[in-house]
ZAMIMI-619887 format. One record per atom (N, C-alpha, C): residue in three letters; atom name; residue number from 1; x, y, z. Coordinates in steps of 0.1 Angstrom, whole numbers, plus 5000, padded with zeros to 4 digits. Each point is the difference from the previous one (the first is absolute). Layout:
BEGIN
R rest atom  nr   c1   c2   c3
R  ALA   CA NUM    X    Y    Z
...
END
This chain:
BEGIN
R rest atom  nr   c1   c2   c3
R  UNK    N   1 5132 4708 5035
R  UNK   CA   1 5002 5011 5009
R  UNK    C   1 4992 4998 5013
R  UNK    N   2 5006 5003 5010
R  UNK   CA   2 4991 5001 5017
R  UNK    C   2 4990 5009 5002
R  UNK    N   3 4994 4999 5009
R  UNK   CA   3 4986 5008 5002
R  UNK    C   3 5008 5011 5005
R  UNK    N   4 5014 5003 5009
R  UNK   CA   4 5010 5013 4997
R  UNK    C   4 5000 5006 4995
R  UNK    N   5 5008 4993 4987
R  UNK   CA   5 5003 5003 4990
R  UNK    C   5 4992 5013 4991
R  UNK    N   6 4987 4989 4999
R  UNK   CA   6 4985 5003 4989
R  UNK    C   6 5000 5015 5011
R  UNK    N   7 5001 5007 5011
R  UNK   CA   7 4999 5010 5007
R  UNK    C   7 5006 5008 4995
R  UNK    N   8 5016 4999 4999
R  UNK   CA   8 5009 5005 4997
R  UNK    C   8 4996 5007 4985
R  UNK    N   9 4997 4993 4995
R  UNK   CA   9 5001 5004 4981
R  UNK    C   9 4985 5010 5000
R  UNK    N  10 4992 4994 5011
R  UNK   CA  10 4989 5010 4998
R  UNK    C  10 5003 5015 5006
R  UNK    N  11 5005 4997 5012
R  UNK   CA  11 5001 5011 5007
R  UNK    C  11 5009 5011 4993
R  UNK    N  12 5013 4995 4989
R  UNK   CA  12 5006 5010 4991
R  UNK    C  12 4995 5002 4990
R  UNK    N  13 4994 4993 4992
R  UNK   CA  13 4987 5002 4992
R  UNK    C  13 4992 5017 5003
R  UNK    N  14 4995 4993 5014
R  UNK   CA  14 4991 5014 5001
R  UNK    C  14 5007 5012 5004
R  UNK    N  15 5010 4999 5011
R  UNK   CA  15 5014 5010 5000
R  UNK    C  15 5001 5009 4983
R  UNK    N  16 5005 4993 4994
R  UNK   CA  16 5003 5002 4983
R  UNK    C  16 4990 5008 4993
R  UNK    N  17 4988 4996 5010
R  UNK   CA  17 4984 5006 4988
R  UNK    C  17 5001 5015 5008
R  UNK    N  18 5004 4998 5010
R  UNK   CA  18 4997 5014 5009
R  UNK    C  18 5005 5010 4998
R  UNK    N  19 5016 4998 4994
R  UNK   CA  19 5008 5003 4999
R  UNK    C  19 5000 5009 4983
R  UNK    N  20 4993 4993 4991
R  UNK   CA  20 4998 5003 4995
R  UNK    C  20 4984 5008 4998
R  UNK    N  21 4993 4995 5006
R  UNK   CA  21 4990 5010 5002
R  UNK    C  21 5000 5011 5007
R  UNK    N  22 5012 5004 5007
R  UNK   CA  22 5001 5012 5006
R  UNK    C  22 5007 5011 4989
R  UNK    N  23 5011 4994 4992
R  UNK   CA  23 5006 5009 4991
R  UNK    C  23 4987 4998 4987
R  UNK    N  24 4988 4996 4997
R  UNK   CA  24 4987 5004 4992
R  UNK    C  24 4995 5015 5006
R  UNK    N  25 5001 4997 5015
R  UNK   CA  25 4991 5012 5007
R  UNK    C  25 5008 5011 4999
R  UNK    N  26 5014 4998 5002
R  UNK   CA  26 5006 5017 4993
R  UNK    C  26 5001 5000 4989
R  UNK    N  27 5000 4991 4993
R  UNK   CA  27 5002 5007 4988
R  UNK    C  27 4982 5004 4995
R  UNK    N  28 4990 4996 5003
R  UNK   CA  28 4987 5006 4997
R  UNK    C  28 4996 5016 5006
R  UNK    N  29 5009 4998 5013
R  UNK   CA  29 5001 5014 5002
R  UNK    C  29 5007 5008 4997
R  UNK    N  30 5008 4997 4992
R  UNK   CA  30 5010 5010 4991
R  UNK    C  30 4994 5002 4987
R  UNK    N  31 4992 4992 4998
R  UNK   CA  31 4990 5005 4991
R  UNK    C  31 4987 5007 5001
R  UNK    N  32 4995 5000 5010
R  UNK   CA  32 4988 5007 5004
R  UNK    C  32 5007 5017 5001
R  UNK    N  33 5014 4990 5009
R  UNK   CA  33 5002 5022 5001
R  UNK    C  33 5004 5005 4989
R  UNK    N  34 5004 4994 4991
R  UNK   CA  34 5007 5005 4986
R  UNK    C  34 4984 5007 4992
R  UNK    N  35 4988 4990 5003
R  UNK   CA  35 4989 5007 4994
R  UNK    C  35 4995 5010 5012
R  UNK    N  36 5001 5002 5010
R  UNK   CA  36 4997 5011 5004
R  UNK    C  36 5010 5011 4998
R  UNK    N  37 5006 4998 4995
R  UNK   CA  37 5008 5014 4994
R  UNK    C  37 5006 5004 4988
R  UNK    N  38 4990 4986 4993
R  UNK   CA  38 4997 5009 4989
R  UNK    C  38 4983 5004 4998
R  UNK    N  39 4997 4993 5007
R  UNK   CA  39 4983 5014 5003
R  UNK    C  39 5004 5011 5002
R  UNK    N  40 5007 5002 5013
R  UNK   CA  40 5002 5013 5002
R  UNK    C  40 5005 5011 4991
R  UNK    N  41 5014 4991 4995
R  UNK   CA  41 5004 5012 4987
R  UNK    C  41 4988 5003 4990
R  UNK    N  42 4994 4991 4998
R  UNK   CA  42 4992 4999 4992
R  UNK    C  42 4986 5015 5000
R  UNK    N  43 4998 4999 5016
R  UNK   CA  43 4992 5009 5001
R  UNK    C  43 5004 5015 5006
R  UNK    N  44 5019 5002 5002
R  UNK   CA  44 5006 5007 5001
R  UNK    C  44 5003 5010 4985
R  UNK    N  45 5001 4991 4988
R  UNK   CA  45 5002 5004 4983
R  UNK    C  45 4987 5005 5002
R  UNK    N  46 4987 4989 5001
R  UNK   CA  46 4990 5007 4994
R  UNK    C  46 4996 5016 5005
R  UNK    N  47 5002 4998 5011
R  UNK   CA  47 4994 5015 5012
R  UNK    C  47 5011 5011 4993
R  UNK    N  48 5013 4997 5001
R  UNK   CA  48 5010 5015 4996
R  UNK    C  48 5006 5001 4981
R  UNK    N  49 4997 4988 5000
R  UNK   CA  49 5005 5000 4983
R  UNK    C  49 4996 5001 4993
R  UNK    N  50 4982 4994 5001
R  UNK   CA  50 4992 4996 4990
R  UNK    C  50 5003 4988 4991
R  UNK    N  51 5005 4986 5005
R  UNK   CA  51 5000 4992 4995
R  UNK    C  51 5002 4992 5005
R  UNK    N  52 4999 4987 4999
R  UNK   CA  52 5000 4988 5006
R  UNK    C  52 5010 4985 4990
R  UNK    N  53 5002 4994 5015
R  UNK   CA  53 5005 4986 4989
R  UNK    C  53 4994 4993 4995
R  UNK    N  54 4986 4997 5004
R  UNK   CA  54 4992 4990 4988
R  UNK    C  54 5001 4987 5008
R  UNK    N  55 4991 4992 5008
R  UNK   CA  55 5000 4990 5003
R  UNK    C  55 5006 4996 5016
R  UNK    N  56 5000 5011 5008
R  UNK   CA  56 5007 4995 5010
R  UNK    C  56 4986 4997 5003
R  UNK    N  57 4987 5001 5006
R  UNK   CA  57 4992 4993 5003
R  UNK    C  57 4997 4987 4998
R  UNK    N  58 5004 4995 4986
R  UNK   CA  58 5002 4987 4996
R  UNK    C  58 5010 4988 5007
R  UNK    N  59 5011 5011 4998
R  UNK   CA  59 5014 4993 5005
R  UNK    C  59 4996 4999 5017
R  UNK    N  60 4994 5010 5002
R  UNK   CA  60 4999 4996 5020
R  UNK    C  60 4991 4987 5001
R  UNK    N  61 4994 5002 4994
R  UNK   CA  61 4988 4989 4999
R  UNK    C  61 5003 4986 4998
R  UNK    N  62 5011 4996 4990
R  UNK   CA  62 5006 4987 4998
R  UNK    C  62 5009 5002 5014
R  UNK    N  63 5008 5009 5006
R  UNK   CA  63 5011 4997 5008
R  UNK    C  63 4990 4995 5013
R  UNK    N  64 4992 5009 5003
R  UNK   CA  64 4992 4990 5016
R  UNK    C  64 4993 4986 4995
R  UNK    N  65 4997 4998 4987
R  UNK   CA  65 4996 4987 5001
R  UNK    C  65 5010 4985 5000
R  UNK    N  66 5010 5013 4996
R  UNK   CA  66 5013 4988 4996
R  UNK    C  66 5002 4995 5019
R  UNK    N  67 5002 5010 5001
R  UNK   CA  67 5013 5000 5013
R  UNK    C  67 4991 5000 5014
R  UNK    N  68 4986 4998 4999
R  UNK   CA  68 4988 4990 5008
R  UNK    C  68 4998 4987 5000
R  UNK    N  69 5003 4996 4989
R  UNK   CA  69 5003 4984 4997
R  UNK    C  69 5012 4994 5005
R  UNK    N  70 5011 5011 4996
R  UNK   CA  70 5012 4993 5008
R  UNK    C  70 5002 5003 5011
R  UNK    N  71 4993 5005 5011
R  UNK   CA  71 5001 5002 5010
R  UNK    C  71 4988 4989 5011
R  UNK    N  72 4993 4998 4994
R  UNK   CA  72 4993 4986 5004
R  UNK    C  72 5007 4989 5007
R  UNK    N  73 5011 4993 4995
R  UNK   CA  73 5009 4990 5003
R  UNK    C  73 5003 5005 5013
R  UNK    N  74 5007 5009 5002
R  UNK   CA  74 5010 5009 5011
R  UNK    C  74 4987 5001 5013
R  UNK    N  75 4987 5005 4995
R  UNK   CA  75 4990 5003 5011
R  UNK    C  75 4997 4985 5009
R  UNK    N  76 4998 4989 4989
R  UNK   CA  76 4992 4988 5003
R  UNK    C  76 5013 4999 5013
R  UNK    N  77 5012 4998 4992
R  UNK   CA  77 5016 4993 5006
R  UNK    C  77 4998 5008 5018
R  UNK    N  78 4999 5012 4997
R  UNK   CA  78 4998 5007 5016
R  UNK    C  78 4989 5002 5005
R  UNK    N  79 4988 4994 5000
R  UNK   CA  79 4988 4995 5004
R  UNK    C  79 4993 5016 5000
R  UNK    N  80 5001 5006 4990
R  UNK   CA  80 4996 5015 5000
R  UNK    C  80 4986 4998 4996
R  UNK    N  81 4995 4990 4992
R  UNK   CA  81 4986 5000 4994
R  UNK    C  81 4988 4999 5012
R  UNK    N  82 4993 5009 4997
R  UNK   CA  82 4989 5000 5008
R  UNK    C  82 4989 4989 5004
R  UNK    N  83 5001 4996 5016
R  UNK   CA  83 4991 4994 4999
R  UNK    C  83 4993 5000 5014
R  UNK    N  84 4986 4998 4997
R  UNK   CA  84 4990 4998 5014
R  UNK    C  84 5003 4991 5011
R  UNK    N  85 5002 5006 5011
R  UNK   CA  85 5009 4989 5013
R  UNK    C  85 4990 5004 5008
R  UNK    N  86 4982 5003 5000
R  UNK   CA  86 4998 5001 5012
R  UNK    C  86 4994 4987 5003
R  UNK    N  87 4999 4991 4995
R  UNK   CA  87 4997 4984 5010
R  UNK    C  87 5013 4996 4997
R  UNK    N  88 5010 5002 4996
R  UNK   CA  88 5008 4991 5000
R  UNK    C  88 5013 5005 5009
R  UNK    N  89 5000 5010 5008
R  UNK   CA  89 5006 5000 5011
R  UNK    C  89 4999 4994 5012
R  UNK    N  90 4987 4992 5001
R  UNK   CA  90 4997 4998 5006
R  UNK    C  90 4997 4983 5001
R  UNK    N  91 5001 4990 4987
R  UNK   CA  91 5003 4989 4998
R  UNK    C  91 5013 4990 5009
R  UNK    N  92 5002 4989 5003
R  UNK   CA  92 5004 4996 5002
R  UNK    C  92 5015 4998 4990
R  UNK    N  93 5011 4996 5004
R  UNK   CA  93 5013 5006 4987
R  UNK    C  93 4998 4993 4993
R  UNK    N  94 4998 4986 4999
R  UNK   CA  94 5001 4987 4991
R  UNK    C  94 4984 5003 4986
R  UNK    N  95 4989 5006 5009
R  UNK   CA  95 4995 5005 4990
R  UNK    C  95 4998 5009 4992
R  UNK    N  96 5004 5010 5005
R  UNK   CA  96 5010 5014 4994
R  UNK    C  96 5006 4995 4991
R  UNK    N  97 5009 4993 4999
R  UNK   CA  97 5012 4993 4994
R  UNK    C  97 4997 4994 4988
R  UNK    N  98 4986 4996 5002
R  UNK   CA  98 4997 4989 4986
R  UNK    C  98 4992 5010 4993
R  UNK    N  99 4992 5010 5006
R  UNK   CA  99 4996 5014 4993
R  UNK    C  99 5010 5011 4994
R  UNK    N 100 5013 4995 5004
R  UNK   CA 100 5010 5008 4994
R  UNK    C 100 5005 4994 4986
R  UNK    N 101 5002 4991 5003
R  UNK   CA 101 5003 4988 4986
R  UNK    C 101 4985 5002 4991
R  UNK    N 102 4987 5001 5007
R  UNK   CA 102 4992 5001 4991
R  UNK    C 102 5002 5012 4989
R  UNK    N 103 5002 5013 5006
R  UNK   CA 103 5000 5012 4994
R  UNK    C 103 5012 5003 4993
R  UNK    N 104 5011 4991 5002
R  UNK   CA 104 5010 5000 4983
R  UNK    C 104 4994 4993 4989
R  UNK    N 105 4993 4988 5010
R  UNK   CA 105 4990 4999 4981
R  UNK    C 105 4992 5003 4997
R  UNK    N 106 4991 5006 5007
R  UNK   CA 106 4991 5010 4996
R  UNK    C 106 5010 5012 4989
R  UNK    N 107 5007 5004 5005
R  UNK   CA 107 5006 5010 4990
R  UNK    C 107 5007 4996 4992
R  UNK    N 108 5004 4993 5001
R  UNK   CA 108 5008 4990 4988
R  UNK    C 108 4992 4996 4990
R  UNK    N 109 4987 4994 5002
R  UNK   CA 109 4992 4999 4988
R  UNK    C 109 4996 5016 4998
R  UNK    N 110 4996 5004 5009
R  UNK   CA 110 4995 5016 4992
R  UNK    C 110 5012 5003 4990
R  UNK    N 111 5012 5001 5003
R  UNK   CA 111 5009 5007 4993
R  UNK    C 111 5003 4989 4987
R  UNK    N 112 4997 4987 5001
R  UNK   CA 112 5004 4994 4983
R  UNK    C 112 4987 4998 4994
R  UNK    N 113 4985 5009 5004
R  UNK   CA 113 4990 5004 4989
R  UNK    C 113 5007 5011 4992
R  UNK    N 114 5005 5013 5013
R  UNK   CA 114 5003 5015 5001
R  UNK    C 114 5013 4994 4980
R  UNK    N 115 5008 4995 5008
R  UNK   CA 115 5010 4998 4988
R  UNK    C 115 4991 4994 4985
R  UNK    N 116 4995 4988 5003
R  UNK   CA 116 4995 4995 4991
R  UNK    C 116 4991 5010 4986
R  UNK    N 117 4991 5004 5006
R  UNK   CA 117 4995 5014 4995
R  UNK    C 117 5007 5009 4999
R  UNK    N 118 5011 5005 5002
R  UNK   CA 118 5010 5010 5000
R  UNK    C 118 5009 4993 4983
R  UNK    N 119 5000 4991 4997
R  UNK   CA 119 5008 4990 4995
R  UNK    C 119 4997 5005 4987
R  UNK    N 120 4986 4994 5002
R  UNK   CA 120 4988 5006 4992
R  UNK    C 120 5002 5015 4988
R  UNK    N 121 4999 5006 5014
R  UNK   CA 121 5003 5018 4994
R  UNK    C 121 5014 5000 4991
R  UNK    N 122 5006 4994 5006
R  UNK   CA 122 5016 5005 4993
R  UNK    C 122 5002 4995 4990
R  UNK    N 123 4995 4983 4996
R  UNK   CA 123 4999 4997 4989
R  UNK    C 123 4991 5007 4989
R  UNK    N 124 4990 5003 5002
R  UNK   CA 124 4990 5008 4991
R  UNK    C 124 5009 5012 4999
R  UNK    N 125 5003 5007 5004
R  UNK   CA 125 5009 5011 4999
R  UNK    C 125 5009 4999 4990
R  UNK    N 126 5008 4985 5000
R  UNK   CA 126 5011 4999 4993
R  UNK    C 126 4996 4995 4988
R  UNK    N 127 4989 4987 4997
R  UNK   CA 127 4994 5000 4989
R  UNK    C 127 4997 5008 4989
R  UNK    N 128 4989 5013 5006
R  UNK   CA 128 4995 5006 4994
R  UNK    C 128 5009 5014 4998
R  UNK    N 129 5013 5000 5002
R  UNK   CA 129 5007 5010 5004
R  UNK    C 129 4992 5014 5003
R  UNK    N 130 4999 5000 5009
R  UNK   CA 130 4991 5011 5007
R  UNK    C 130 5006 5008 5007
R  UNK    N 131 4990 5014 4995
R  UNK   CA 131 5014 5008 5003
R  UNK    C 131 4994 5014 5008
R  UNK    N 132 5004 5006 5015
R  UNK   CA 132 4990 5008 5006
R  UNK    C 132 4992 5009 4989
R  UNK    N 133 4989 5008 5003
R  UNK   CA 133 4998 5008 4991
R  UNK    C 133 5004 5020 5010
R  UNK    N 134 5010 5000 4998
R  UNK   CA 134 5005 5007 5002
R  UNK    C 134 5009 5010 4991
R  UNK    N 135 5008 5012 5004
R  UNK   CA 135 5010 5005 4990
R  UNK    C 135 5012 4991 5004
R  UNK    N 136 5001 4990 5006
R  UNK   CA 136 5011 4988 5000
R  UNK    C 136 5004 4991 4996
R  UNK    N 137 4984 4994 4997
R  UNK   CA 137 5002 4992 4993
R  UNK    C 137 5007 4986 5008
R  UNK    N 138 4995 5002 5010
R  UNK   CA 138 5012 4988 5008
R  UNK    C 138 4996 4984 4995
R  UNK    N 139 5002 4996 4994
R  UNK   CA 139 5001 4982 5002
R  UNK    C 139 4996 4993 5009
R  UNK    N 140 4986 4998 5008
R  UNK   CA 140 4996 4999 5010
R  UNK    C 140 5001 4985 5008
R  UNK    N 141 5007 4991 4988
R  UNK   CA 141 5008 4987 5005
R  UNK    C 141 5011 5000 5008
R  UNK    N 142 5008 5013 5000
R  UNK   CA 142 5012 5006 5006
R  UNK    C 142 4996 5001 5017
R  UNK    N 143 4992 5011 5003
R  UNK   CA 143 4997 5001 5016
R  UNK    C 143 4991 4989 5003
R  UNK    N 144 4994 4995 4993
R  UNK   CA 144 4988 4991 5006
R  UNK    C 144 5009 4987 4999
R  UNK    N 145 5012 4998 4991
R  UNK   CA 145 5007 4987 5005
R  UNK    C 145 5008 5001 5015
R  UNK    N 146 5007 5011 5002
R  UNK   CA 146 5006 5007 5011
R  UNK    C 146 4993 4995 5013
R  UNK    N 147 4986 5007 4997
R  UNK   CA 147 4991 4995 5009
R  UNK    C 147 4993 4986 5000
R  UNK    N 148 5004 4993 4993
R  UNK   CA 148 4993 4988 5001
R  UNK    C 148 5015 4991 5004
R  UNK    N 149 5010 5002 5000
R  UNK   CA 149 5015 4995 5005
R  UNK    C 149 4997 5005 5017
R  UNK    N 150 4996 5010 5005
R  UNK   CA 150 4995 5002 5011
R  UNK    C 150 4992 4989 5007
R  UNK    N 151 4993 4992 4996
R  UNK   CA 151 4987 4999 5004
R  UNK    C 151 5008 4984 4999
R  UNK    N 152 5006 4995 4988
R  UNK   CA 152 5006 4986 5006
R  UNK    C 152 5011 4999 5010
R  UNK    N 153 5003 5008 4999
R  UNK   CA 153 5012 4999 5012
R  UNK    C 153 4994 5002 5013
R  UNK    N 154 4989 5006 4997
R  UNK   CA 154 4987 4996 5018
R  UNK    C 154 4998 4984 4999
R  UNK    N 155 4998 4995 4994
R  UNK   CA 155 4997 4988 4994
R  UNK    C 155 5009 4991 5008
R  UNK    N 156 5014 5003 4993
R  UNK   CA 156 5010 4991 5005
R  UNK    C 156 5000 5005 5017
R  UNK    N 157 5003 5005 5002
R  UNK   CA 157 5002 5006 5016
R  UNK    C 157 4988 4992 5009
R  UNK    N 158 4991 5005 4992
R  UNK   CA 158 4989 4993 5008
R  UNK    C 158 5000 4982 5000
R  UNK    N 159 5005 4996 4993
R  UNK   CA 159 5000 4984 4996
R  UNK    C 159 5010 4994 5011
R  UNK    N 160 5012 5011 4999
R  UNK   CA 160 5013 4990 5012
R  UNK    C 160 4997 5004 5011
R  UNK    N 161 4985 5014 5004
R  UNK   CA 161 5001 5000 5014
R  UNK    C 161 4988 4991 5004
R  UNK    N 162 4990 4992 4987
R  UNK   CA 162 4990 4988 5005
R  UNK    C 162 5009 4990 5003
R  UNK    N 163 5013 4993 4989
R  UNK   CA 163 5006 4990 5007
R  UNK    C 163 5002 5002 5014
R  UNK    N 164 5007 5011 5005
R  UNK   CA 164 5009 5002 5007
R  UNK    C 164 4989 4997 5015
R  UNK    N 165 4986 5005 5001
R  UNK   CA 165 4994 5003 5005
R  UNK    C 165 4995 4985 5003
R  UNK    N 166 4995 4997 4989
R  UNK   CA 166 4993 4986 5004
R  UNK    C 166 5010 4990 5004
R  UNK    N 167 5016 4999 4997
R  UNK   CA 167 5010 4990 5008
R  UNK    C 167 4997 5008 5013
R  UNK    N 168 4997 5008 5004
R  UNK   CA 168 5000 5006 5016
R  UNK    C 168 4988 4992 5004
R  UNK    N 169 4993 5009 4995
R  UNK   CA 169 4986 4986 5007
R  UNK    C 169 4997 4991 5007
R  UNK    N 170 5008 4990 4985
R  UNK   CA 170 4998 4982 5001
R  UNK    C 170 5008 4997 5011
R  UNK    N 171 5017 5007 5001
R  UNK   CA 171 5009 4998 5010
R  UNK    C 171 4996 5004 5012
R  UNK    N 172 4990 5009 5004
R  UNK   CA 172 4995 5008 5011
R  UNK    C 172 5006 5013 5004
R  UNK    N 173 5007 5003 4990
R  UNK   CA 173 5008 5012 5008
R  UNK    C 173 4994 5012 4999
R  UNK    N 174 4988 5001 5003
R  UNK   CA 174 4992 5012 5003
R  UNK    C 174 5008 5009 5000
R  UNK    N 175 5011 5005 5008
R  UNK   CA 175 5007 5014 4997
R  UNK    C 175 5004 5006 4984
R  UNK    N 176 5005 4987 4996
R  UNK   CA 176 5003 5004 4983
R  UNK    C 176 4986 5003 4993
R  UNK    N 177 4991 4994 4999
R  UNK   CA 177 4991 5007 4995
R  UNK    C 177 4994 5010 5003
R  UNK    N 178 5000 5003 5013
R  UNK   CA 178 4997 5017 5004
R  UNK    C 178 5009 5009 4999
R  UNK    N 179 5012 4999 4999
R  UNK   CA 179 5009 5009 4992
R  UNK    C 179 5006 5001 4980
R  UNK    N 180 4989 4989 4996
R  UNK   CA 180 4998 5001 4983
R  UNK    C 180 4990 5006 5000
R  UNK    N 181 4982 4999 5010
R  UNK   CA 181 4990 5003 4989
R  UNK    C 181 4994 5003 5011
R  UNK    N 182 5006 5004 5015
R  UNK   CA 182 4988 5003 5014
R  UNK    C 182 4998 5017 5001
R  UNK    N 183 4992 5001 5003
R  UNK   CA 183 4997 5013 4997
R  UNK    C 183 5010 5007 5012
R  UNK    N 184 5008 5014 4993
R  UNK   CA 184 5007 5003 5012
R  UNK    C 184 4994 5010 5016
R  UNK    N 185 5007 4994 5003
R  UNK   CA 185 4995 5006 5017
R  UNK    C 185 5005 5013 5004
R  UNK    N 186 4988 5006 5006
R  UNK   CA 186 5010 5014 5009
R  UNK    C 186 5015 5001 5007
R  UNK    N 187 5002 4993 5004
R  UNK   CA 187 5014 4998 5004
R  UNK    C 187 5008 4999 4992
R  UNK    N 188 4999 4992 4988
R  UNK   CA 188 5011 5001 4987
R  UNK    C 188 4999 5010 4995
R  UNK    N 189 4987 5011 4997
R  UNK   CA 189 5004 5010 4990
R  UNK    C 189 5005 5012 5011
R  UNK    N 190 4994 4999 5012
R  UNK   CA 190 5008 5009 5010
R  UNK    C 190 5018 4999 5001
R  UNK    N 191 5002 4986 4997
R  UNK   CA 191 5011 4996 5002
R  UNK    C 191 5012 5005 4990
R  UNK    N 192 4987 5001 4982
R  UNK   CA 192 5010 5001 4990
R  UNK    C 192 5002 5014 5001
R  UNK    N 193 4988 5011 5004
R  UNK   CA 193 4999 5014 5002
R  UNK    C 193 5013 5003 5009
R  UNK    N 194 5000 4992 5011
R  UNK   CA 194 5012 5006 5009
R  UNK    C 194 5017 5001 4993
R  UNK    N 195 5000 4988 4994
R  UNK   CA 195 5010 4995 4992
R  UNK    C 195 5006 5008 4989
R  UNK    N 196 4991 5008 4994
R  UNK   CA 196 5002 5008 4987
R  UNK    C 196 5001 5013 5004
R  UNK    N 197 4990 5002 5016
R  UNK   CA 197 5004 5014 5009
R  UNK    C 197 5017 4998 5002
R  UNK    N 198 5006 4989 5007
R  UNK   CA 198 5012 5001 5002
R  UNK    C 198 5011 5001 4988
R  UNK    N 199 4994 4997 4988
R  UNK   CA 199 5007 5000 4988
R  UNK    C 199 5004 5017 4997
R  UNK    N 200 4988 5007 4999
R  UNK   CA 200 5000 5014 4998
R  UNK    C 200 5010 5006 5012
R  UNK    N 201 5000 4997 5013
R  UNK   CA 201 5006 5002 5011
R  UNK    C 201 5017 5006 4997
R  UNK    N 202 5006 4984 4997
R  UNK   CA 202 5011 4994 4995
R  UNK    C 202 5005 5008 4986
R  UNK    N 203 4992 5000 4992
R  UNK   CA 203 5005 5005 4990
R  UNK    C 203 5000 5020 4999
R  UNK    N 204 4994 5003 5014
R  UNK   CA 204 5004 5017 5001
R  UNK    C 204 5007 5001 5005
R  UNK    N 205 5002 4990 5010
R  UNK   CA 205 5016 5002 5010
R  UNK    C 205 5011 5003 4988
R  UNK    N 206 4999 4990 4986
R  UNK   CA 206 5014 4999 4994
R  UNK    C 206 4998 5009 4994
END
């Protein structure tokens, strides 16, 4: 295959991861809201009924850690993760550039300790069948695998946007790597803010 080519397959690659990392992020948020309302009923029975369902604090508890993991991928993909730019606004681009590529692997190794030890947990869980100590009783291999499926799929995401980043590099194409791993600029998030203003705009008209 051509040095095109090898673009092509990456660039739908990560298209593919995005794509699916965005339908992780709703669907984690259809879970978080599904546990905030069952807190609520929860503390709606207790207050007027006198009784409760038993475990929604548990169940909230696995849903934000589930649906934090799978939303990882989606943040990294739209450069949402936080990071310190006050010398590096002010670097020249080419070294910017190679400090950008640094800090996917920087987090890239952070994230396959994060899994590695996470691996860890879930297998012990499953070994020893371990089970919350709760009136649930939950299977604690069940959410902590959920969430450790979270945490590789940061993994993967993160791996095709180091390829992706380091062919930018070596090729010189400084732009591609500041639009995989460059920290974003006032003008872009002003730009996406405007963009989502006109969305709301559009969609009251109809």
């Amino acid at each position: 295959m051509t040095q095109f080519q090898n673009l092509r397959v990456l660039g739908g690659l990560l298209r593919g991861a995005e794509a699916m990392s965005r339908m992780a992020v709703w669907a984690g948020g259809a879970l978080t809201l599904a546990s905030v309302l069952l807190v609520g009923f929860d503390v709606f029975a207790r207050r007027f009924f006198g009784f409760n369902t038993g475990g929604a604090d548990e169940l909230s508890s696995y849903a934000f850690a589930i649906s934090t993991a799978w939303a990882l991928a989606f943040a990294a993909l739209q450069r949402a993760n936080v990071r310190v730019d006050v010398v590096y606004q002010y670097l020249p681009v080419r070294v910017s550039a190679v400090l950008d590529w640094l800090a996917i692997v920087a987090l890239g190794v952070f994230m396959a300790f994060m899994t590695f030890y996470a691996y860890d947990v879930v297998h012990t869980s499953w070994t020893r069948n371990a089970a919350a100590n709760t009136p649930l009783a939950t299977p604690l291999w069940i959410p902590q695998g959920m969430w450790f499926l979270g945490l590789v799929w940061m993994c993967i995401v993160l791996a095709l946007m180091l390829v992706r980043a380091s062919v930018a590099l070596v090729t010189g194409d400084i732009a591609a790597v500041k639009a995989i791993a460059g920290v974003r600029s006032a003008q872009e998030e002003a730009a996406e803010e405007a963009a989502a203003g006109e969305r709301l705009v559009e969609e009251a008209r109809q």
